[in-house]
Every structure is written in structure tokens, then in C-alpha cells.
C-alpha positions in Angstrom: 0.0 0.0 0.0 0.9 3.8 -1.2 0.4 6.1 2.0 1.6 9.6 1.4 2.6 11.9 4.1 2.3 15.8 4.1 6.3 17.4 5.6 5.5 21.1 7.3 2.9 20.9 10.1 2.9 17.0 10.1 6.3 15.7 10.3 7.7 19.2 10.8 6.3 22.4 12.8 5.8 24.8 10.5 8.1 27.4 12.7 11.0 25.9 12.1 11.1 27.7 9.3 11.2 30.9 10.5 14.7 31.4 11.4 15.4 31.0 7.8 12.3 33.7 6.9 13.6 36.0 9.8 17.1 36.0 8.1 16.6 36.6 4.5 14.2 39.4 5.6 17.1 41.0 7.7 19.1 40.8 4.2 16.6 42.5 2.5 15.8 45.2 5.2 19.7 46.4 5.9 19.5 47.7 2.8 16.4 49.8 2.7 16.6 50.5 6.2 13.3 49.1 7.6 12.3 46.6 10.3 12.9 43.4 9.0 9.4 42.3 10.0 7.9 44.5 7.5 9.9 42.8 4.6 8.8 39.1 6.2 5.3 40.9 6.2 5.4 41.4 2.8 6.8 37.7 1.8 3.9 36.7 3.6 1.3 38.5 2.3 2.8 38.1 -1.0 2.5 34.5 -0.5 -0.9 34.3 0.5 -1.9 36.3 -2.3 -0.7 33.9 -4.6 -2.2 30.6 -2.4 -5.6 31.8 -3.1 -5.0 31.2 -6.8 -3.5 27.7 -6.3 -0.6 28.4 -7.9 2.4 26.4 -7.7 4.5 30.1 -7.3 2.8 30.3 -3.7 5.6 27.7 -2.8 8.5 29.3 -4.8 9.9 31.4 -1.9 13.0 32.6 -3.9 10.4 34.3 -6.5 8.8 35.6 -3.2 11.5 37.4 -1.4 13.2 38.5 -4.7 9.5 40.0 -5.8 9.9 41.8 -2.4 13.1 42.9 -2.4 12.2 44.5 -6.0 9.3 46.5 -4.3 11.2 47.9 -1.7 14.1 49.0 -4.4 16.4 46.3 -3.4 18.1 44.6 -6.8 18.3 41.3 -5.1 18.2 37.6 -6.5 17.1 35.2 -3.5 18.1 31.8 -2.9 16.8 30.4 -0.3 18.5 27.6 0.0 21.5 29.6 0.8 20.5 30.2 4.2 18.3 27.5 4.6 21.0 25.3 4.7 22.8 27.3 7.9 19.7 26.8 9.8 18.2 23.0 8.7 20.3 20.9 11.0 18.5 22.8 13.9 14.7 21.9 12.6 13.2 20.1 15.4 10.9 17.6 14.0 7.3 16.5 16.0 8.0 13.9 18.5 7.6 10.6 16.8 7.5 11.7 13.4 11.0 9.2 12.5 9.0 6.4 14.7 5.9 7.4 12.6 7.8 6.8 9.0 10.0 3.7 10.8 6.6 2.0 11.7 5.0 2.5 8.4 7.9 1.3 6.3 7.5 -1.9 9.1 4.3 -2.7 8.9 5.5 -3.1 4.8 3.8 -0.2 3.2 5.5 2.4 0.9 5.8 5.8 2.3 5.9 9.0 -0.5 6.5 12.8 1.2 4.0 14.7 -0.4 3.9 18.4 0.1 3.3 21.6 -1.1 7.1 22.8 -0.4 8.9 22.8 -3.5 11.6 20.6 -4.3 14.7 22.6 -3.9 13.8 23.1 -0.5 11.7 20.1 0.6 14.6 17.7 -0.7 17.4 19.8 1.3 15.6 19.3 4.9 14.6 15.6 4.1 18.1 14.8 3.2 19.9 16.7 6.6 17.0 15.8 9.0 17.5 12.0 7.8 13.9 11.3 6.8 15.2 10.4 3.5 15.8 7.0 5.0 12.1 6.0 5.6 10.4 6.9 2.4 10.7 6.0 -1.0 9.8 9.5 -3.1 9.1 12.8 -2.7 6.2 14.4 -4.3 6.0 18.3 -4.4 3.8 20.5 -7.0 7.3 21.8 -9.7 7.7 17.5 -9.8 4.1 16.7 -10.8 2.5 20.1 -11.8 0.1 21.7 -9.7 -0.3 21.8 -5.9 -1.9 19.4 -3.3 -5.1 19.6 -5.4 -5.5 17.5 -8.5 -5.5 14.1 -9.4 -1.8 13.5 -10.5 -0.6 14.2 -6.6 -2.5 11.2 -5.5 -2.4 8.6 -8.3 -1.2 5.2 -6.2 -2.2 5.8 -2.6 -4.5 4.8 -0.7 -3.8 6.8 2.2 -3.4 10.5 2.9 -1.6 11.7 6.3 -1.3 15.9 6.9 -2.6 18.5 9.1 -4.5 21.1 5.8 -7.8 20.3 6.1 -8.2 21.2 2.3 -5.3 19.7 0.9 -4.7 16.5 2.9 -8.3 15.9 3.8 -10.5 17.7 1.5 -8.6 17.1 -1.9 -7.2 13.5 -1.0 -10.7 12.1 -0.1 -12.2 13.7 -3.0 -9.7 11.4 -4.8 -10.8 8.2 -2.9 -8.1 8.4 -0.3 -8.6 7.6 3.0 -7.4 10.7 5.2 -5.8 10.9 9.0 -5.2 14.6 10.0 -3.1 15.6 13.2 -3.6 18.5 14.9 -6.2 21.0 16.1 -9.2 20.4 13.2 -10.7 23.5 14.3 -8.0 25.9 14.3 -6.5 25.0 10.5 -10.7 24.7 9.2 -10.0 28.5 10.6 -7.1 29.1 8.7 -8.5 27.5 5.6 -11.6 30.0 5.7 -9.1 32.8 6.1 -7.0 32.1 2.8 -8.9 30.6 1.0 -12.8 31.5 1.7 -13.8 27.8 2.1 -15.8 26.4 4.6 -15.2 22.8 5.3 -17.0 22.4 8.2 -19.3 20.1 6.9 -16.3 17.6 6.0 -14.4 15.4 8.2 -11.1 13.0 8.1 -11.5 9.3 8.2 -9.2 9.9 11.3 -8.4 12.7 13.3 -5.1 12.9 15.9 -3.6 15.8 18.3 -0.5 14.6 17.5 1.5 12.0 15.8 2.1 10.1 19.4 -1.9 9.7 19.6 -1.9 8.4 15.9 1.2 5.8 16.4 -1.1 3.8 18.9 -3.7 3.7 16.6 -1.5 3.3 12.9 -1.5 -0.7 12.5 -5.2 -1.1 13.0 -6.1 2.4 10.7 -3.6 0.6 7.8 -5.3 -2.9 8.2 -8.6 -1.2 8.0 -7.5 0.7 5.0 -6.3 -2.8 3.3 -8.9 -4.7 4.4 -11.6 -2.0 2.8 
């Protein structure tokens, strides 16, 4: 069996990014001489801008900060990965996400990272963090096409595991997935709503979890059920 696996939010809190955000808007703001929070204010509003249309350029954060930087006069060319890679061997993952992959892979299924992080980024922190050695692929939206909301993203699995209510419950199920979300359901349905304008209140995972520790004790018998049906 396919089960796919969303990376920021799931395996990964999504503020471990933001020494990497924080620094790259400091770059940017030394040389226009604002706050750097107003230059990571505009990355981020940028970048919601461009989620709403479902665009795979939401995830491009080198086009994001460069865009920025442009805006606020600065002549610079971003790469991300450039500090990314002083700050990814302090990323913190969720407690048990490595047991989470390790008992998947065990219990002989096929495990594929699939998330909205492009690949020039996504691939770096899977390779340092050492999740690379659980799964099998990586799927991200410049690899298949579009984001974490058509067909091609789920061709295979059988199983979606995230925290997005609308990309790795909503579009995955739609897709005849079975879907486990972790975390607080009510607070990203909120987040959703605010991006995006949908309400998904009416829709519901096949399995909810706080956290990954909650879902380990309940994995084998969620994956046998998932077989068996």
C-alpha cells in the first residue's frame, strides 16, 4: 500500500522555518533601512496572495523574497537555499515523526513525502533531517504540476496523512483516499476559511489525531482497516 505523508505541520512544525524567513528578511531590510518584519510581512502577504489562486509560485519562496526585495528597491536575487541550509540541521521535528515513517515502512507499506514545499527546499531538509531514509519519493507541486489539489498528486495511494484540512483531507478524499489529520481540526478549518474563503465544516477525516504520538497507537489497526476495505 501507497500512504503519502504531508512534511510542514505533520512531520515538521511549521516554525521551524522561521529562522530562515527571519534572516533573509534582515538581508533585504539592511539595505532599505526598515524593520525586517515588515519585509517578512510582505513575503507573507505576498504568498498568501498567490495561495488563493492555487498556484504552484505560492511555494517558490526565492520568487517571493526577490519580488519583495524589487518593491522595496532592493536589486536582489534570493536563494533560499542559501540560508536554509545554515539553519536545517536545527529543525526540530514532532516527537515521533521518524517512529511514525519507521513503523509505516515496518508494517510493509511504501511511504511517499508529499507536500506543497517545492523541491529545492523540501529535498534539502529531508536529506539533513534524515527522513530520507524511511520513504521511498518525494512528491511536491514543480515535480508533478500543480499543488496538493489534482489528481496527478494522489495517483497510487491509498492513504493520505497531513494537518490542511483542504489539501490533505478535502482534496485526497475527493480522490478516494482515505485521510488521517493531526492536529487541532478547528483551528486550520480556521485558517482555511481565512486564505482561502472555504468552509469545510461540513467535512471530516477518516481519522483525526492531536498529534503523531496519539496516531502511532492507533496506525496498525487504521492501515489494516484501509487494506482490508
Amino acid at each position: 500500500m501507497l500512504i503519502l505523508i504531508d512534511l510542514d505541520g505533520t512531520l515538521l512544525p511549521l516554525e521551524a522555518w522561521d529562522p530562515v524567513f527571519q534572516d533573509i528578511s534582515m538581508q533585504i531590510a539592511s539595505k532599505v533601512n526598515v524593520d525586517w518584519v515588515t519585509i517578512y510581512r510582505a513575503a507573507k502577504n505576498l504568498n498568501r496572495e498567490l495561495l488563493k489562486g492555487f498556484t504552484v509560485r505560492a511555494f517558490d519562496w526565492d520568487y517571493i523574497f526577490t519580488e519583495v526585495a524589487h518593491r522595496f528597491g532592493v536589486p536582489m536575487n534570493i536563494d533560499v537555499n542559501e540560508t536554509l541550509v545554515k539553519y536545517v540541521r536545527g529543525f526540530k521535528p514532532f516527537d515521533g515523526a521518524f517512529e511514525l515513517l519507521r513503523v509505516i515502512r515496518d508494517l510493509g507499506h511504501r511511504v511517499v513525502i508529499a507536500t506543497n514545499g517545492l523541491y529545492k527546499y523540501q529535498s534539502v531538509v529531508i536529506e539533513e533531517l534524515g527522513f530520507s531514509k524511511f520513504i521511498d519519493s518525494i512528491r511536491t507541486p514543480d515535480i508533478i504540476g500543480c499543488p496538493k489539489n489534482c489528481r496527478e498528486f494522489f495517483d497510487g495511494a491509498q492513504v493520505m496523512i497531513g494537518d490542511n484540512p483542504l489539501f490533505d483531507v478535502y482534496y485526497p478524499a475527493k480522490f478516494g483516499l482515505m485521510t488521517v489529520f493531526i492536529g487541532d481540526w478547528e483551528k486550520r478549518l480556521s485558517y482555511v476559511l481565512d486564505v482561502w474563503g472555504i468552509d469545510l465544516s461540513n467535512i471530516r477525516p477518516t481519522y483525526s489525531f492531536k498529534s503523531i504520538k496519539e496516531l502511532l497507537t492507533a496506525l496498525p489497526s487504521i492501515l489494516m482497516n484501509s487494506r482490508a476495505g
